[in-house]
C-alpha positions as a Markdown table, in Angstrom:
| # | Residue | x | y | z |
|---|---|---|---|---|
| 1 | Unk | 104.9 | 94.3 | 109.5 |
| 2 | Unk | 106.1 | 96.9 | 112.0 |
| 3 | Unk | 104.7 | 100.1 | 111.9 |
| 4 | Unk | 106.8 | 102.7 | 110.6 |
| 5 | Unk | 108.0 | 105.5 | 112.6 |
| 6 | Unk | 106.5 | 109.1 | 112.2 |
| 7 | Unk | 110.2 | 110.4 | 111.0 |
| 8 | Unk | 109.3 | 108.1 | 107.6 |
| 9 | Unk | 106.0 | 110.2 | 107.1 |
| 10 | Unk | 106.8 | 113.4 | 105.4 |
| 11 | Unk | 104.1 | 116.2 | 105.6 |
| 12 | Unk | 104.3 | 120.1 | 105.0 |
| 13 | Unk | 103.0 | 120.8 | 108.8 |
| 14 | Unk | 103.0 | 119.1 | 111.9 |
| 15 | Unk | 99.9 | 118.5 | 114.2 |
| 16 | Unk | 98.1 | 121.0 | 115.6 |
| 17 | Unk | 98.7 | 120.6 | 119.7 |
| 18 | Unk | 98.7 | 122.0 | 122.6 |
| 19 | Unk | 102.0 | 123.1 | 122.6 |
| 20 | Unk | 104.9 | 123.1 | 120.2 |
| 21 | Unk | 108.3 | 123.2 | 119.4 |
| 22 | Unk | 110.1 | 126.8 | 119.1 |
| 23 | Unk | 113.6 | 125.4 | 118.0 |
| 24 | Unk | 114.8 | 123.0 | 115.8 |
| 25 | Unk | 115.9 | 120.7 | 118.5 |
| 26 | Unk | 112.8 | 121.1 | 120.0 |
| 27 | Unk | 111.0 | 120.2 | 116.9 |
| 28 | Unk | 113.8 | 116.6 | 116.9 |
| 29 | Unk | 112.6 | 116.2 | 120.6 |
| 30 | Unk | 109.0 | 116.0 | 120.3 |
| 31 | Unk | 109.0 | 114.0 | 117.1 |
| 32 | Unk | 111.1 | 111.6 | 119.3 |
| 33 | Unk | 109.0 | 111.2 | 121.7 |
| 34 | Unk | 105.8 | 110.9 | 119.4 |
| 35 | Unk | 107.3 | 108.5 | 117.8 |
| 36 | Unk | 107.1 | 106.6 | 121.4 |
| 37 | Unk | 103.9 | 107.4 | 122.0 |
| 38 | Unk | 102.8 | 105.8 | 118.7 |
| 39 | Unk | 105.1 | 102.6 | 119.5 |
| 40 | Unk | 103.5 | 102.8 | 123.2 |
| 41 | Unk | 99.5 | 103.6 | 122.6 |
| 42 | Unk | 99.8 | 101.4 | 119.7 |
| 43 | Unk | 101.3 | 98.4 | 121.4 |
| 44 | Unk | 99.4 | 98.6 | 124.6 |
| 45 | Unk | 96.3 | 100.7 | 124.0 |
| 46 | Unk | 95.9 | 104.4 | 125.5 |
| 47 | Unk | 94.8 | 103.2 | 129.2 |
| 48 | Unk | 97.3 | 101.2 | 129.6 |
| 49 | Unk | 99.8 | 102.9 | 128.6 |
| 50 | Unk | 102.3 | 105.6 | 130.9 |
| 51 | Unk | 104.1 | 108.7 | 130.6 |
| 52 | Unk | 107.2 | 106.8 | 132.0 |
| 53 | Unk | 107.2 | 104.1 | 129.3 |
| 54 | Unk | 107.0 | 107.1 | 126.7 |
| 55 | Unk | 109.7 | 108.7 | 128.0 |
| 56 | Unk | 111.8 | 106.1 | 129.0 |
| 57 | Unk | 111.2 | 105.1 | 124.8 |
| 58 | Unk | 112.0 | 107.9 | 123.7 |
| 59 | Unk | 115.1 | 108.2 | 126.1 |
| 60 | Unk | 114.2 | 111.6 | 127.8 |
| 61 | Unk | 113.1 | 112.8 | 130.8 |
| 62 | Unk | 109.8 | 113.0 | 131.9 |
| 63 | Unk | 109.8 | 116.7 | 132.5 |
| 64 | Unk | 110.8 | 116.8 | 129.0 |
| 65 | Unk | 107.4 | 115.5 | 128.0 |
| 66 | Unk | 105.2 | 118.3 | 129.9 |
| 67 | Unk | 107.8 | 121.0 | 127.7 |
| 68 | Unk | 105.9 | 119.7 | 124.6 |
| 69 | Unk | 102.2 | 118.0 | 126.3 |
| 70 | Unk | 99.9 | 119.0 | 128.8 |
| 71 | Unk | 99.4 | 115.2 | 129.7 |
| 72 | Unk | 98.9 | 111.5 | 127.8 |
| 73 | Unk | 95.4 | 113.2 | 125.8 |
| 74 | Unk | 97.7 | 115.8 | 124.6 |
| 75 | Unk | 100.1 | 112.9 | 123.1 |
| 76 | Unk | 97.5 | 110.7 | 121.9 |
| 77 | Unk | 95.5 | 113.7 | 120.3 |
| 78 | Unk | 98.7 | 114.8 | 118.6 |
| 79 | Unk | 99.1 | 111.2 | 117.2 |
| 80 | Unk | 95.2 | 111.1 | 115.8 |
| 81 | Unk | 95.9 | 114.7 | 114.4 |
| 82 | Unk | 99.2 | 113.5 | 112.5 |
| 83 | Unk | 97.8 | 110.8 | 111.3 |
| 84 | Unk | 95.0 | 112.6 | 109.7 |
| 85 | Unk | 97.2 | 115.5 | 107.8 |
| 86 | Unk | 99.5 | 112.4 | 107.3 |
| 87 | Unk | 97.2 | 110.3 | 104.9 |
| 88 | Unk | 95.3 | 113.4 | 103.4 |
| 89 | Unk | 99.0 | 114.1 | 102.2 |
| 90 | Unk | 100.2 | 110.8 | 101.1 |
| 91 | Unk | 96.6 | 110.1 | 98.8 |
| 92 | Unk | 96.9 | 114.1 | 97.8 |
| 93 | Unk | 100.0 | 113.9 | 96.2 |
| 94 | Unk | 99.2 | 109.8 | 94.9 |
| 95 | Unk | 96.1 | 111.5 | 92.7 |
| 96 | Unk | 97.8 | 114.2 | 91.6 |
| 97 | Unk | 97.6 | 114.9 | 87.4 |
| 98 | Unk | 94.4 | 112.3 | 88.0 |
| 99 | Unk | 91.5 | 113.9 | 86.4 |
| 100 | Unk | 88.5 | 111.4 | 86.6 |
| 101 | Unk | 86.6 | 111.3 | 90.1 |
| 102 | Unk | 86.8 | 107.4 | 89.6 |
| 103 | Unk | 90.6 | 106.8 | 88.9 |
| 104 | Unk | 91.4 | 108.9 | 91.4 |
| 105 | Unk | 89.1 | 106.8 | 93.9 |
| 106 | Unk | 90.9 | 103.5 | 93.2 |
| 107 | Unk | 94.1 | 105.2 | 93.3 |
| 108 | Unk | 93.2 | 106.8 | 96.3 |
| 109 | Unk | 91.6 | 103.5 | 98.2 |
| 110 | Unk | 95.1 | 101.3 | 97.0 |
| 111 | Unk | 97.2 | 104.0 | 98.2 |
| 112 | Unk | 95.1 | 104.0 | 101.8 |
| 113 | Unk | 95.3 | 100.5 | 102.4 |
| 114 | Unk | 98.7 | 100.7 | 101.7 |
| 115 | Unk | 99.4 | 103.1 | 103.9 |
| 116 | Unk | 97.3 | 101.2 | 107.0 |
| 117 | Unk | 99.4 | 98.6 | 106.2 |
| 118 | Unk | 102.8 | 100.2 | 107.0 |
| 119 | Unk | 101.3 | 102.5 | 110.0 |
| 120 | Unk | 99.0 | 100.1 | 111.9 |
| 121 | Unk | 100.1 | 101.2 | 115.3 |
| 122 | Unk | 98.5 | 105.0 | 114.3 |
| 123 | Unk | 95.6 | 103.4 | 112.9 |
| 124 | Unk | 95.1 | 101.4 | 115.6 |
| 125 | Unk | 95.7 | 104.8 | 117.4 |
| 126 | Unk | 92.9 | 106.4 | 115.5 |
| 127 | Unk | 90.2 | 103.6 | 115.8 |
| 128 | Unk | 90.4 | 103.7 | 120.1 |
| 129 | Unk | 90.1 | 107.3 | 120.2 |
| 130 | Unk | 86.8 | 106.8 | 120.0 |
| 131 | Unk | 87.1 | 105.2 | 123.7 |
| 132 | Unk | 89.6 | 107.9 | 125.2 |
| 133 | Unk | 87.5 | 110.9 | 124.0 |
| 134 | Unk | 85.0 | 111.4 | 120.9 |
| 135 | Unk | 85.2 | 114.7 | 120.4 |
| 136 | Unk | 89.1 | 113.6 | 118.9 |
| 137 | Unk | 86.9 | 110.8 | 116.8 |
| 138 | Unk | 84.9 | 112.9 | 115.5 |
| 139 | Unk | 87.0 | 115.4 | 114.3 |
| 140 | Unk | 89.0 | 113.0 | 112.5 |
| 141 | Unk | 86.1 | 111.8 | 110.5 |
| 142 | Unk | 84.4 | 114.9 | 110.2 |
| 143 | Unk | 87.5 | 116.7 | 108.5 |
| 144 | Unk | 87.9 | 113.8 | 106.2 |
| 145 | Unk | 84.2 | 113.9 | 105.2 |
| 146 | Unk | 84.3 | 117.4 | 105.0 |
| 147 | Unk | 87.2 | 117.0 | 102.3 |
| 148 | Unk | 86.0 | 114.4 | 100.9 |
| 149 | Unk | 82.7 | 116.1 | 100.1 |
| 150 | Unk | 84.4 | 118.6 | 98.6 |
| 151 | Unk | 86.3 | 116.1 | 96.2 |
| 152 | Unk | 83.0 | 115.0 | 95.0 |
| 153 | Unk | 81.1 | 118.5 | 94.5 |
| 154 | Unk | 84.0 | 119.3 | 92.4 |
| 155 | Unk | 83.5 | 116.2 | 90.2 |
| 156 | Unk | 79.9 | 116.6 | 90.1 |
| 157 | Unk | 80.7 | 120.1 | 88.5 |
| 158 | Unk | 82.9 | 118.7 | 86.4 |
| 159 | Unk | 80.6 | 115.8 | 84.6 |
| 160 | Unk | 82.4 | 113.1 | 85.7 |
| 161 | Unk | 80.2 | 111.5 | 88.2 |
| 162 | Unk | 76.5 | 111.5 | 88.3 |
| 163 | Unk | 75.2 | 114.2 | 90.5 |
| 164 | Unk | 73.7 | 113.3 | 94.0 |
| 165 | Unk | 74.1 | 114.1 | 98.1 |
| 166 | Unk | 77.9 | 114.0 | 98.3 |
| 167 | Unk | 77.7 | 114.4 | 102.0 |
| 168 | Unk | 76.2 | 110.4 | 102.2 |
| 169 | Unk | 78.4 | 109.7 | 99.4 |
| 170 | Unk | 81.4 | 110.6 | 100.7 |
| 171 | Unk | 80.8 | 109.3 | 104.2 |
| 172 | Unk | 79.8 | 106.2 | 102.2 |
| 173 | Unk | 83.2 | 106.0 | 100.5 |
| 174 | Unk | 85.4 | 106.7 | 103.5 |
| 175 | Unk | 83.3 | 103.5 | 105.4 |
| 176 | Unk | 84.0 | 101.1 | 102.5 |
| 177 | Unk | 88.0 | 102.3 | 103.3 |
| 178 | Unk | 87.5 | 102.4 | 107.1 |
| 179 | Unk | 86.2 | 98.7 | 106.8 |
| 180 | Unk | 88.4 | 97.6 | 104.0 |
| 181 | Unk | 91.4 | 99.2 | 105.7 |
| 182 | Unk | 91.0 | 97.3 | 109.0 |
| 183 | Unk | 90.2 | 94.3 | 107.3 |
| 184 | Unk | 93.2 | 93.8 | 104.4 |
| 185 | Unk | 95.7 | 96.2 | 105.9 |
| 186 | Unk | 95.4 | 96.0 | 110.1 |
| 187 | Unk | 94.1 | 92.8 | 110.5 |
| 188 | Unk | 95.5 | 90.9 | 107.3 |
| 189 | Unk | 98.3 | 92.2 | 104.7 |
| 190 | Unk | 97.3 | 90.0 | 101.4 |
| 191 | Unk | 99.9 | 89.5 | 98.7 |
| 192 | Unk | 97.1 | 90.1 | 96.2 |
| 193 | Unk | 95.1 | 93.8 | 97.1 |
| 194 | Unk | 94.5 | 94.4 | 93.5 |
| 195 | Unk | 91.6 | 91.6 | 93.7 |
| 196 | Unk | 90.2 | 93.9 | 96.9 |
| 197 | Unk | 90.5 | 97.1 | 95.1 |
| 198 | Unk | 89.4 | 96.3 | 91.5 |
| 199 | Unk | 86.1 | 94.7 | 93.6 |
| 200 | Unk | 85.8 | 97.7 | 95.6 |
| 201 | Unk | 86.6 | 100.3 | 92.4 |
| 202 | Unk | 84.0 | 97.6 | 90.5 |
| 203 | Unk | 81.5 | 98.7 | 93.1 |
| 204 | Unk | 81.7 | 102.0 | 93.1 |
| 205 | Unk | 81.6 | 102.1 | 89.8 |
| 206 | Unk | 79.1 | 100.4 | 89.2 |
| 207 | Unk | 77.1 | 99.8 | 92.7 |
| 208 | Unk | 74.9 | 96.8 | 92.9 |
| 209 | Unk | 72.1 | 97.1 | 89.9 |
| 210 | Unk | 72.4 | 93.6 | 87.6 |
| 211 | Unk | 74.1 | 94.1 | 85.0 |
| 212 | Unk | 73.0 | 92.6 | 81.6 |
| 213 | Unk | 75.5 | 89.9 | 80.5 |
| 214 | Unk | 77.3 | 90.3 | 77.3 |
């Protein structure tokens, strides 16, 4: 499946970035050539990618490109940045009216992979940042984590899960959808991802401990 482009993904803000876009057609522009970017890193990986095949993607010049990034980092980090805000939207508004902690993590996981699925090019983005510069790695993680944290402390609060260091928890929980994610969405789309997330909700659920047969 081909990635979609970042005109499908709807989100209340754009990417925080070195520069932006002061008018409308400014705003058209840049997501334009972002949407190259994506096609570009995506398809050929950051290093081997160019400014020129951006540009000549997104059919603009390339002093067009320096109006909206300082260089190919400024692009790619805008691209790790969206996609970020982009899935913390998409599983935000998916759990919405959810109000058990464990619904809301199934929910959350199918609606991930699904979303890996029909954006592998910006996941594929976000997993070699680690390579162009870790400091945009991090950041990604550490914002999810941070939210994710959150999330649990709530629930905690709220008796519906038992109580316990959400930090490790929910770094726990976003590698079981890292690892999932690559696995049944980037590297294989099965027909049947109930069976992976009823095993994954089983697990978290229930963790590992034998359970006595009925």
């Amino acid at each position: 499946m081909q990635s979609a482009t970042l005109k499908k993904i709807v989100i209340p803000k754009t990417a925080k970035t070195e520069k932006t876009a002061k008018t409308a057609r400014g705003a058209e522009t840049r997501a334009r050539l972002l949407q190259a970017a994506e096609q570009v890193f995506g398809g050929k990986g950051f290093h081997a990618a160019s400014i020129t095949e951006i540009t000549q993607a997104a059919q603009v010049s390339q002093g067009t490109f320096y109006i909206y990034f300082h260089d190919k980092e400024g692009a790619f980090r805008a691209l790790v940045e969206h996609m970020g805000q982009a899935i913390q939207h998409v599983i935000r508004e998916k759990i919405a009216g959810v109000h058990s902690r464990l619904e809301a993590e199934r929910l959350g996981l199918r609606t991930f992979l699904s979303f890996v699925a029909e954006h592998k090019n910006l996941y594929r983005i976000v997993l070699e940042s680690l390579f162009v510069d870790e400091a945009i790695y991090r950041k990604y993680f550490s914002e999810f984590g941070a939210l994710y944290q959150g999330r649990l402390d709530a629930a905690v609060t709220n008796h519906e899960i038992s109580a316990g260091d959400t930090e490790v928890r929910a770094w726990c929980l976003m590698g079981i959808s890292h690892f999932l994610g690559m696995r049944y969405s980037l590297w294989d789309n099965p027909k049947a991802r109930d069976r992976v997330v009823d095993a994954a909700a089983d697990f978290i659920t229930h963790g590992l401990q034998a359970r006595k047969r009925k």
